[in-house]
ZADOKOL-846341 format. One line per field, with one value per residue (C-alpha): y, z, x; residue number from 1. Coordinates in nm, 3 decimals, always signed. Layout:
BEGIN
y: [Y:...] $
z: [Z:...] $
x: [X:...] $
balo: [NUM:...] $
END
This chain:
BEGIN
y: [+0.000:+0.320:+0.670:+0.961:+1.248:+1.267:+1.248:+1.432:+1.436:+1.530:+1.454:+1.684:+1.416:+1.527:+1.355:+1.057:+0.708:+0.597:+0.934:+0.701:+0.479:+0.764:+0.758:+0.354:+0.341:+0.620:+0.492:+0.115:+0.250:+0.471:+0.237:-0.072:+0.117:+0.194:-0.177:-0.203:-0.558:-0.648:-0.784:-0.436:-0.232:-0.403:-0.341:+0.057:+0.064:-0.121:+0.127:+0.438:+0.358:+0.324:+0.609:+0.798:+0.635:+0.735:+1.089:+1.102:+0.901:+1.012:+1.343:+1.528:+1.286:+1.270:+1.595:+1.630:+2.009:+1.947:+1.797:+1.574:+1.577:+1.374:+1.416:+1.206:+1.223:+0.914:+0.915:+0.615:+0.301:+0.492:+0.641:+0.885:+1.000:+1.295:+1.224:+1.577:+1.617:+1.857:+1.732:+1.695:+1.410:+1.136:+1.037:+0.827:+0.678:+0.428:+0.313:+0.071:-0.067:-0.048:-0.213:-0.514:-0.502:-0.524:-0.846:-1.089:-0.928:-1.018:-0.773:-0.651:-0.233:-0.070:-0.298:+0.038:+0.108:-0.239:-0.262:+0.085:-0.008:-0.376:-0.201:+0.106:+0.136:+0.439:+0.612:+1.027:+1.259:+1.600:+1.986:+2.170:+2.468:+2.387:+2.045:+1.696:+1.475:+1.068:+1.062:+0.711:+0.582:+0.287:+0.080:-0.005:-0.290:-0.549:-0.538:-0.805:-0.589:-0.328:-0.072:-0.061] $
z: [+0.000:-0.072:-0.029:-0.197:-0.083:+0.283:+0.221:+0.567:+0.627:+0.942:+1.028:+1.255:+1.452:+1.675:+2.034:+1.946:+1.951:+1.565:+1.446:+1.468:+1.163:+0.955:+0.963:+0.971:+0.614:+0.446:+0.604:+0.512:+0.160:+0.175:+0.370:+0.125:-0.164:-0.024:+0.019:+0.395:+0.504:+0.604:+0.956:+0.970:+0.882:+1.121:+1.379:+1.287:+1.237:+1.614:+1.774:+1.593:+1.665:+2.019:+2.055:+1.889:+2.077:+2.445:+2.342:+2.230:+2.555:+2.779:+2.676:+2.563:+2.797:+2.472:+2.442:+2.068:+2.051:+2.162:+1.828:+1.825:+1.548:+1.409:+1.186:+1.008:+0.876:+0.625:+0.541:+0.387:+0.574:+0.901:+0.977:+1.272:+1.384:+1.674:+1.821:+2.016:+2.260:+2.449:+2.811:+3.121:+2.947:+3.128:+3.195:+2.975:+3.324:+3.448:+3.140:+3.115:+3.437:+3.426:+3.063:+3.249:+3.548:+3.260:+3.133:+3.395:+3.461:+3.252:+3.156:+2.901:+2.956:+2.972:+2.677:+2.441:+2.580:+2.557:+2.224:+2.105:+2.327:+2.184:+1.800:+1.793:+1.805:+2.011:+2.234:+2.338:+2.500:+2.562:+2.562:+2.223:+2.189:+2.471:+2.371:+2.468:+2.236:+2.207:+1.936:+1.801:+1.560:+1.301:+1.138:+0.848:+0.692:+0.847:+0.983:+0.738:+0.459:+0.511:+0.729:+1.058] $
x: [+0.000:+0.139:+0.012:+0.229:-0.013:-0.136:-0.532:-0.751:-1.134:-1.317:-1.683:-1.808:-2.091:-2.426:-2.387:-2.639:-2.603:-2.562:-2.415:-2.052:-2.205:-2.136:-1.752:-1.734:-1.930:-1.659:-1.356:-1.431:-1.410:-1.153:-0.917:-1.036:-0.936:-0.595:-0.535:-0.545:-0.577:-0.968:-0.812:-0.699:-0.943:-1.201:-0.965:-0.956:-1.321:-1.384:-1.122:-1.195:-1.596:-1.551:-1.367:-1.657:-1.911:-1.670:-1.705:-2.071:-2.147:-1.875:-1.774:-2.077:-2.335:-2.556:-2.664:-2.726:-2.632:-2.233:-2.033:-1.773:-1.537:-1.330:-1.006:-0.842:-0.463:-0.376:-0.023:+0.197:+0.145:-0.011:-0.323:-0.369:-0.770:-0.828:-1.177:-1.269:-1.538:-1.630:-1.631:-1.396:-1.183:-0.990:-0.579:-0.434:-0.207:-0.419:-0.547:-0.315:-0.393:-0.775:-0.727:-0.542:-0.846:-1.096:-0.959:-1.037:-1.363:-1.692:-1.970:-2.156:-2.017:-1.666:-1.506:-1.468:-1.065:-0.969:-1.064:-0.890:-0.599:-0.573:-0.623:-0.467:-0.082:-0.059:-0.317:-0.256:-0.487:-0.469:-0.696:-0.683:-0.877:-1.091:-1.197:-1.090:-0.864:-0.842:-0.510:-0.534:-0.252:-0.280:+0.009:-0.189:+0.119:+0.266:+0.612:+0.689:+0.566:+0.868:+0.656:+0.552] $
balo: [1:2:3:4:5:6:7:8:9:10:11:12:13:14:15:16:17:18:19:20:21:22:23:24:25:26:27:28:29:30:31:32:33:34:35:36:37:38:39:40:41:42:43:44:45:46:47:48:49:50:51:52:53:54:55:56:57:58:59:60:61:62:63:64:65:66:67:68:69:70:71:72:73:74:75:76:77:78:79:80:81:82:83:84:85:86:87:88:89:90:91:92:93:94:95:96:97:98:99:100:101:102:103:104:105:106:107:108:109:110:111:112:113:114:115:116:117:118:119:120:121:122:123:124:125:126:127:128:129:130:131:132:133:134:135:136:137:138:139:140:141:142:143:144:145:146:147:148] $
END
């Protein structure tokens, strides 16, 4: 897979369950067509719809008139998303820890960070312009494949 021109898109999503559908649909495409692996790309999708559904959920408690907005930067063989809210956010510390806690636990809730954590190949957080940031980034190639 190669990509000689970094390619960018952000949704800007209302804070309701569903609205994270949107951005799942456009980047199976636009990550198929790019030649990303389908093991892959499920695991982007899972992660980067998680993430959505934390800051709809978590970040702007469902109120339909806060946005969250996602960007996307695709470059080469990596793919890096900034999912902004508009709430409180969290630390990035424990997740690690809470990740590990989740694992021998059961339950139907709470699975969203394992799954970006698991997926994603780096996790940041941070305050820009007022809003909370999730930074996920993507290896989209295989070691083996030269990249990664």
């Amino acid at each position: 897979m190669t990509c000689e021109q970094p390619y960018t898109a952000i949704w800007e999503l209302s804070s309701e369950f569903g609205q994270e559908k949107r951005i799942a649909a456009d980047l199976s495409s636009l990550l198929s067509q790019r030649g990303v692996r389908q093991d892959r790309l499920e695991e982007v999708l899972t992660a980067v719809g998680e993430a959505c559904l934390n800051a709809l959920e978590h970040g702007n408690r469902l109120r339909p008139d806060r946005l969250v907005e996602v960007r996307m930067t695709l470059t080469g063989g990596s793919c890096t998303f900034r999912i902004y809210d508009e709430g409180g956010g969290f630390d990035e510390a424990p997740l690690a820890d809470n990740q590990a806690a989740k694992r021998r636990q059961s339950g139907s809730r709470g699975w969203g960070l394992l799954f970006i954590s698991s997926f994603a190949n780096r996790i940041s957080v941070g305050f820009e312009a007022g809003r909370f940031y999730v930074e996920l980034l993507f290896l989209l190639m295989k070691p083996a494949e030269g990249r990664g």
